[in-house]
N, C-alpha and C positions, 0 to 999 in steps of 0.2 A: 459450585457455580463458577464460571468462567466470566469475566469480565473482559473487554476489548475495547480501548480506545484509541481513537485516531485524535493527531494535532498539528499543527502545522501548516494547515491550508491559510488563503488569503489571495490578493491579488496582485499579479504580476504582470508585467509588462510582455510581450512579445519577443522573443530571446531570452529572457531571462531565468530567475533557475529560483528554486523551491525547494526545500523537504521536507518531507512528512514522515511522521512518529509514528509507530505501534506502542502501544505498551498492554500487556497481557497479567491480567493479575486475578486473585480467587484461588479456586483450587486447579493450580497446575502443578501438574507432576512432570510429565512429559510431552512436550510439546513437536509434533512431528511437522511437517510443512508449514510454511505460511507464506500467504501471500498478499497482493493486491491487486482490486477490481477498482473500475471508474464507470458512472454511470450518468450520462445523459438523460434528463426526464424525457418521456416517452419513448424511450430505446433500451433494449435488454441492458444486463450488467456484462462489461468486459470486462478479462482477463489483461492484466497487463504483465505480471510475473511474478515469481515463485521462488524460494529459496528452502531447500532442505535443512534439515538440521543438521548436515555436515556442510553447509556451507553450498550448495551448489544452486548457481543459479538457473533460470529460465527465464523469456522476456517476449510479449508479444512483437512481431516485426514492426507493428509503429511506434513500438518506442524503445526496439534495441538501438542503441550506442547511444542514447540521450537521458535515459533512465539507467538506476543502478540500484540493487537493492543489498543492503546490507541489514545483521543480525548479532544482534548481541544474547545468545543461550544464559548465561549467567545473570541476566534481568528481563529474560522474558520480553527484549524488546527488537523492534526490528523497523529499519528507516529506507526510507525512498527518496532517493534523491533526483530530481529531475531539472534539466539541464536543455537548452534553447528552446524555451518551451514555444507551442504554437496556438492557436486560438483552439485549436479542435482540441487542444487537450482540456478544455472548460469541461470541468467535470468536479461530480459527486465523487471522491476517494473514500475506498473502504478496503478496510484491514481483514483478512479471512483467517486462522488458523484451524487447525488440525490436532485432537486429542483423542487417542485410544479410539479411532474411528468416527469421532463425531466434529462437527465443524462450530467456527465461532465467529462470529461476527458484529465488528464496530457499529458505531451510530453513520462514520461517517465524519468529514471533514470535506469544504469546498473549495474550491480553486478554480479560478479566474484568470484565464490568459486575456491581455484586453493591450490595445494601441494606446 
């Protein structure tokens, strides 16, 4: 079993900057993509970006050059750092990974863009 949690949510001001946590723990072997999603209640879950296990990233266009995603392989963990943040970023965060073909996912962590 695969455990995923997310940490790091709270409430931030309007410009302001946030990171959030992964940490992956149970039985992990080999861990292949991970990523994160943000979701609005009554609206599907987005994608916001992606980091391979060599390191490569991906990022949805509303939030390249303000998001950043970083991964530490050696503790199974992997952070999000997000930067001028905006109201529309008010969202559910969630932590996705990838193992041997099957997916995992956090509870979940909140954030609050607010004036």
């Amino acid at each position: 079993q695969v455990q995923v949690v997310e940490s790091g949510g709270g409430l931030v001001q309007i410009g302001g900057s946030l990171r959030l946590s992964c940490a992956a723990s149970g039985s992990i072997f080999s861990i292949d993509a991970m990523g994160w999603y943000r979701q609005v209640p009554g609206r599907q879950r987005e994608w916001i970006g992606s980091i391979s296990s060599g390191g490569i990233t991906s990022y949805a266009e509303s939030v390249k050059g303000r998001f950043s995603i970083s991964r530490d392989n050696a503790k199974n963990k992997m952070g999000l750092q997000m930067n001028s943040l905006k109201p529309e970023d008010t969202a559910i965060y969630y932590c996705q990974l990838s193992q041997y073909g099957r997916g995992y996912w956090g509870q979940g962590t909140q954030v609050t863009v607010s004036s």
